[in-house]
C-alpha positions as CSV (number, residue, x, y, z in Angstrom):
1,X,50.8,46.7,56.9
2,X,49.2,46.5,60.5
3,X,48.6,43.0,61.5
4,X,45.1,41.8,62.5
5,X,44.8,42.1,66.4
6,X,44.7,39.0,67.9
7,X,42.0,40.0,70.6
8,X,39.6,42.6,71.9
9,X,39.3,44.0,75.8
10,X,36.3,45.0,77.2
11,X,36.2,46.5,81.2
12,X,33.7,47.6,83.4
13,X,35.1,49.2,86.7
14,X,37.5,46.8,88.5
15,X,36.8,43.5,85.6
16,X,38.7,43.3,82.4
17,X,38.0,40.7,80.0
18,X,40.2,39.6,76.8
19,X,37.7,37.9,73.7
20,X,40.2,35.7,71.2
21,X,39.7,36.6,67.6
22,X,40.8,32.9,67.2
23,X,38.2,30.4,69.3
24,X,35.8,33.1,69.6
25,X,36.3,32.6,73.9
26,X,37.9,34.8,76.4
27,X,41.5,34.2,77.1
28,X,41.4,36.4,80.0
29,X,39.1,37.2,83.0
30,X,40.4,39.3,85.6
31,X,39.0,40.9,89.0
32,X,41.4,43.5,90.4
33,X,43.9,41.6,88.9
34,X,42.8,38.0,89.9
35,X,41.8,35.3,87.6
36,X,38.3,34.7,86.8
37,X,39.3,32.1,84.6
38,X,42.1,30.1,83.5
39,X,44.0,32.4,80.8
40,X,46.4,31.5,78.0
41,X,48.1,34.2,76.4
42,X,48.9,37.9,76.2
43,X,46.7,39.9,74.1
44,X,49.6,40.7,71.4
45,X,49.7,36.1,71.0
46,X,47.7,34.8,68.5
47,X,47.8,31.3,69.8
48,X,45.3,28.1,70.1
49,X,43.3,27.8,73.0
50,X,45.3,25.3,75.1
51,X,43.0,22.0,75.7
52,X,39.9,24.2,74.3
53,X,40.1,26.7,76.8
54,X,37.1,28.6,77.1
55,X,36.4,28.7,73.6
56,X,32.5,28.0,71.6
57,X,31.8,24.5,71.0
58,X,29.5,24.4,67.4
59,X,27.7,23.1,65.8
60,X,28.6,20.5,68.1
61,X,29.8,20.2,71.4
62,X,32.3,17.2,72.8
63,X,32.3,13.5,71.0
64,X,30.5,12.4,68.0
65,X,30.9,8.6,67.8
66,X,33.4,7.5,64.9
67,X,32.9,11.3,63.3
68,X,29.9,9.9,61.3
69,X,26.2,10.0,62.5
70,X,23.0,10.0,60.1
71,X,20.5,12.4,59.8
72,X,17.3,12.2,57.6
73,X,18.3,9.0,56.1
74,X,21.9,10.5,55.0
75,X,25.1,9.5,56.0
76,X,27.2,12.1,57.4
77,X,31.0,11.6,57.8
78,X,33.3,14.6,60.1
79,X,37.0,14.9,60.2
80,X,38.3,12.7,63.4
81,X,39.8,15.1,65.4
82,X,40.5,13.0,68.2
83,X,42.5,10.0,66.8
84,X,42.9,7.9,70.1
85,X,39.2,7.9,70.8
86,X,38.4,7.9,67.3
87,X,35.8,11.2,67.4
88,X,34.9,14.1,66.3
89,X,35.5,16.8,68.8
90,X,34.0,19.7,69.6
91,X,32.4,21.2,66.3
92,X,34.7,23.0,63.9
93,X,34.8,26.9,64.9
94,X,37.5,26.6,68.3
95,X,40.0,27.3,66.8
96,X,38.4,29.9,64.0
97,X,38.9,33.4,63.4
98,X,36.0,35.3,64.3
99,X,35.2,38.7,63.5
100,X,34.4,41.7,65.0
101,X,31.0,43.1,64.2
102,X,30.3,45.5,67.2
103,X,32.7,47.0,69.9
104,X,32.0,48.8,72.8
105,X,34.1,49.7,76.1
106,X,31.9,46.8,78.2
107,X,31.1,45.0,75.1
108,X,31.6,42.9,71.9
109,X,30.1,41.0,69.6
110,X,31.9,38.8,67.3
111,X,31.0,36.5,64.6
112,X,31.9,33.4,62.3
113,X,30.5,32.1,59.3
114,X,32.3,28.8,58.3
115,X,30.7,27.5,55.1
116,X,29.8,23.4,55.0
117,X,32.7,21.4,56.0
118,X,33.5,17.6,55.3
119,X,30.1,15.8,56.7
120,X,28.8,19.0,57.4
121,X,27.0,20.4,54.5
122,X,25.1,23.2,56.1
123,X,26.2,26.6,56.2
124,X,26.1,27.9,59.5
125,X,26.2,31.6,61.1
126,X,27.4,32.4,65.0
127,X,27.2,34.9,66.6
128,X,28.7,35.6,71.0
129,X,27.7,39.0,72.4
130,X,30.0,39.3,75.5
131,X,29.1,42.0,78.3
132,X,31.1,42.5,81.1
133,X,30.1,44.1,84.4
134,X,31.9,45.0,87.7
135,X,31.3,41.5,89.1
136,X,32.1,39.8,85.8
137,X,31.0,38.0,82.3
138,X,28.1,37.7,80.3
139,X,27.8,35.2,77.0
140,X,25.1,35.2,74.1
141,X,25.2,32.7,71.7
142,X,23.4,32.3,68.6
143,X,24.0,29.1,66.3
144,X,21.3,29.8,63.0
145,X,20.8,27.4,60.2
146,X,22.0,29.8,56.7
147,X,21.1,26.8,54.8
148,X,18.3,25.3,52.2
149,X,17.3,22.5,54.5
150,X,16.5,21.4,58.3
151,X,20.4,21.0,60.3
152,X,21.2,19.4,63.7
153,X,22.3,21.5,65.6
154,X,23.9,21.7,69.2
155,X,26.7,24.0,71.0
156,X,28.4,24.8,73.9
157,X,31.6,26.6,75.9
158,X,34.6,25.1,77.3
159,X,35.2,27.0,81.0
160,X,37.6,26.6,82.9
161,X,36.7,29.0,86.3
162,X,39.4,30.2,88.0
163,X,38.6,31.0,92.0
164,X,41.1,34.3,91.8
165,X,44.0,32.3,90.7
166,X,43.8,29.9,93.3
167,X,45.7,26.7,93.0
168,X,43.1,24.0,91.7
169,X,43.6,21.3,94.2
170,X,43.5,24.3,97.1
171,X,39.5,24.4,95.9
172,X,36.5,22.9,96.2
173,X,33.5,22.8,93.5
174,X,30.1,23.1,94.2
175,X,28.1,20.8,91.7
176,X,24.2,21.2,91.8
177,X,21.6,18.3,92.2
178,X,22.3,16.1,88.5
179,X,22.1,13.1,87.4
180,X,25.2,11.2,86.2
181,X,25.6,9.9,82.3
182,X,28.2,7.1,82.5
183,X,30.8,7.5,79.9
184,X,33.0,4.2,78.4
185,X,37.0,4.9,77.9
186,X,36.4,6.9,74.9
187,X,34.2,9.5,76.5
188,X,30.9,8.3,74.6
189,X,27.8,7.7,76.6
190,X,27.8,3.6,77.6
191,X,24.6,3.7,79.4
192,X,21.3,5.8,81.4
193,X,21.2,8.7,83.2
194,X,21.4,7.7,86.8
195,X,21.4,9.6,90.4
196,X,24.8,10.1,91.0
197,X,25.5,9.0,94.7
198,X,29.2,8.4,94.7
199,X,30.5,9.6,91.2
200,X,30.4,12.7,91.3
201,X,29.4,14.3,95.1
202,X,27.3,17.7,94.9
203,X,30.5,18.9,97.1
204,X,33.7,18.2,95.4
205,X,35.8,19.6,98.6
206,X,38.8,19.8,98.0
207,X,39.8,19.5,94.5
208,X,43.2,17.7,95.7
209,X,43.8,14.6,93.4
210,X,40.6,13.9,91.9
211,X,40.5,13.1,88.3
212,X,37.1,14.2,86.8
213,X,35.9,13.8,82.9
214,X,32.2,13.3,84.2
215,X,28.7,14.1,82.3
216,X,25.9,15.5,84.4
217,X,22.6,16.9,83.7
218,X,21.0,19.2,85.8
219,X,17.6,21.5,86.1
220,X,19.6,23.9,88.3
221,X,22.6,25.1,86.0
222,X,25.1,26.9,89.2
223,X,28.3,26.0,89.9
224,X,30.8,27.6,92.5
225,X,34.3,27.2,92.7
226,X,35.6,28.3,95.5
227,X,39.4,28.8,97.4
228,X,39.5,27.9,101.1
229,X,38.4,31.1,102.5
230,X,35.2,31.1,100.3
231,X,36.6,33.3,97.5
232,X,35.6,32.3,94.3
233,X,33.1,32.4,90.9
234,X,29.6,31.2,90.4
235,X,28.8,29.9,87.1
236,X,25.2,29.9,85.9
237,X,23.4,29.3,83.0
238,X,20.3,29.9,80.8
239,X,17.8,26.3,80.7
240,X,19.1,25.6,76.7
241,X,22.4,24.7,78.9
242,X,21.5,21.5,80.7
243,X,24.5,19.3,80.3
244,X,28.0,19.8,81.5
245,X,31.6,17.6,81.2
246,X,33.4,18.1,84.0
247,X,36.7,17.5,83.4
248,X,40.2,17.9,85.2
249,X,43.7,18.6,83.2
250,X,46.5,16.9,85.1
251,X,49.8,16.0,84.2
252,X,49.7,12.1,85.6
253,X,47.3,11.6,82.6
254,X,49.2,13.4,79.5
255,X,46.6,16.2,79.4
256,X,48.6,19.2,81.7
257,X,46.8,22.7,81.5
258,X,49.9,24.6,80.8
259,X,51.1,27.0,83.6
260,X,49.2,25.6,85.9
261,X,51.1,23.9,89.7
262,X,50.9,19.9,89.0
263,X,49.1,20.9,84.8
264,X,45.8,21.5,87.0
265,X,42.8,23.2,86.3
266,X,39.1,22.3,86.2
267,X,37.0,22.8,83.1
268,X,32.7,23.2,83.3
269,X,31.1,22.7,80.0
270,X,28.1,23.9,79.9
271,X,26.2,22.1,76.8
272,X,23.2,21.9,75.3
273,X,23.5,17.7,74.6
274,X,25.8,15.3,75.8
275,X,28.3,13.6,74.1
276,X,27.4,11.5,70.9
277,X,24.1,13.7,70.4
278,X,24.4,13.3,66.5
279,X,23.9,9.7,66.9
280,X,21.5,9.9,69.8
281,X,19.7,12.9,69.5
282,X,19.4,13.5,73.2
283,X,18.9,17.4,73.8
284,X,19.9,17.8,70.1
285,X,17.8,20.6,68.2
286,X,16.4,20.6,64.6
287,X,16.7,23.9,62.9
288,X,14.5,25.0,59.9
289,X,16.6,27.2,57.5
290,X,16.7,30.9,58.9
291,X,15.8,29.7,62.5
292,X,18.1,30.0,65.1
293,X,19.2,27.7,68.5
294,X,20.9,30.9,71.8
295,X,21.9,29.9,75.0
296,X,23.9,31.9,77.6
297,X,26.1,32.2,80.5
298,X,27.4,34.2,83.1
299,X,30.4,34.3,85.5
300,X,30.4,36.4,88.6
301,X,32.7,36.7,91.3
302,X,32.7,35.7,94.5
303,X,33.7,37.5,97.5
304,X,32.4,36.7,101.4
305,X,31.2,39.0,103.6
């Protein structure tokens, strides 16, 4: 019997792109050979996303507080999934098996359909189109409610851009104009959005030594990560993507991307609340059965003049 393959490639003149079946993310994102983002495995592996790498974040994206929240006068308890902070992380479909559904040379659209999970009792459907171009990636994703009654709902992706393989601490990120949401020791939100002055500068230049697990929120979703020479990728959203976690992998702090000079990388996840949304329903959306919550991204390279 043929095993299930493990991945599908799509290409478009000099990009390739590799979509894990498991995760539902690229693992691979290549320019004439160069990263476009941080991979993981070969496309024969059927392996985990290292430190969520890349994957879709649903039906929610980063911490819920204690794994419980309430929602129309219910009690709703998830699965901690990240026992030293005592959370729930990151929904329940990154490390799924999502299925194929349409498959063309510069495209794919895969799909997932968990049913309701402990302290999750609606069934959901998700859907990523993926569409690669010369210069690079496009995402579509559609989160809709398959239940009998209204659901939260919130998602994102877990990036981790790549400026053509470029050491991290060699590069510099280009954050846009945000405001800052402090987080406590656990990651949870501990207080109001505020202009971010010091925290977080709109020039991150270089990358060398900084350790980042920041919330922003911005109204102009574009972030470039660039080598010295300028070379790079430009990540920009659609508006349902307001809030991002910055956050750096690093071996000092137990949490080393593997492969990677020093276990660094930088992850930019683009989401549609912040952390703890279930509990403070900033950003969060209420779906009616049948009715559906997209956002999108795309990743381009690039390359001065």
């Amino acid at each position: 019997m043929t095993a299930a393959p493990a991945s599908v490639t799509v290409v478009s003149g000099e990009c390739v792109a590799t979509l894990a079946l498991r995760g539902g993310g690229p693992s691979r994102l290549t320019w004439r050979g160069q990263e476009l983002l941080e991979g993981y495995a070969g496309p024969d592996q059927q392996v985990t996303a290292p430190l969520s790498a890349n994957v879709v974040l649903a039906p929610w994206p980063n911490r819920t507080r204690d794994g419980a929240f309430d929602f129309d006068g219910q009690r709703h308890r998830l699965g901690i999934t990240e026992p030293g902070r005592a959370t729930a992380l990151h929904g329940f479909v990154s490390d799924r098996e999502w299925t194929v559904v349409e498959h063309r040379a510069d495209a794919v659209c895969l799909v997932v359909e968990p049913g309701p999970q402990p302290g999750w009792p609606w069934p959901i459907h998700l859907s990523v189109a993926y569409r690669i171009t010369g210069r690079g990636l496009r995402a579509n994703l559609t989160l809709r409610n398959d239940g009998t009654a209204d659901m939260p709902a919130a998602c994102g992706f877990h990036l981790y851009p790549s400026a053509l393989g470029a050491p991290t601490d060699t590069c510099s990120l280009a954050v846009p104009d945000h405001l800052h949401l402090p987080l406590d020791g656990r990651g949870l939100p501990c207080g109001e959005q505020q202009e971010d002055v010091d925290i977080l500068p709109h020039l991150v230049n270089p990358l060398a030594g900084r350790v980042l697990d920041h919330c922003l929120w911005t109204d102009d979703p574009q972030f470039t990560l660039s080598r010295p020479d300028g070379a790079g990728v430009v990540l920009s959203t659609s508006p349902e993507l307001r809030w991002f976690q910055i956050f750096t992998p690093d071996v000092r702090t137990g949490m080393p991307y593997p492969g990677r000079p020093g276990g660094r990388a930088v992850a930019v996840e683009p989401m549609t609340t912040p952390p703890d949304a279930l509990n403070s329903g900033a950003g969060l959306a209420r779906l009616p059965p049948g009715q559906c919550l997209t956002c999108s991204w795309h990743l381009d390279v690039l390359v001065p003049h």
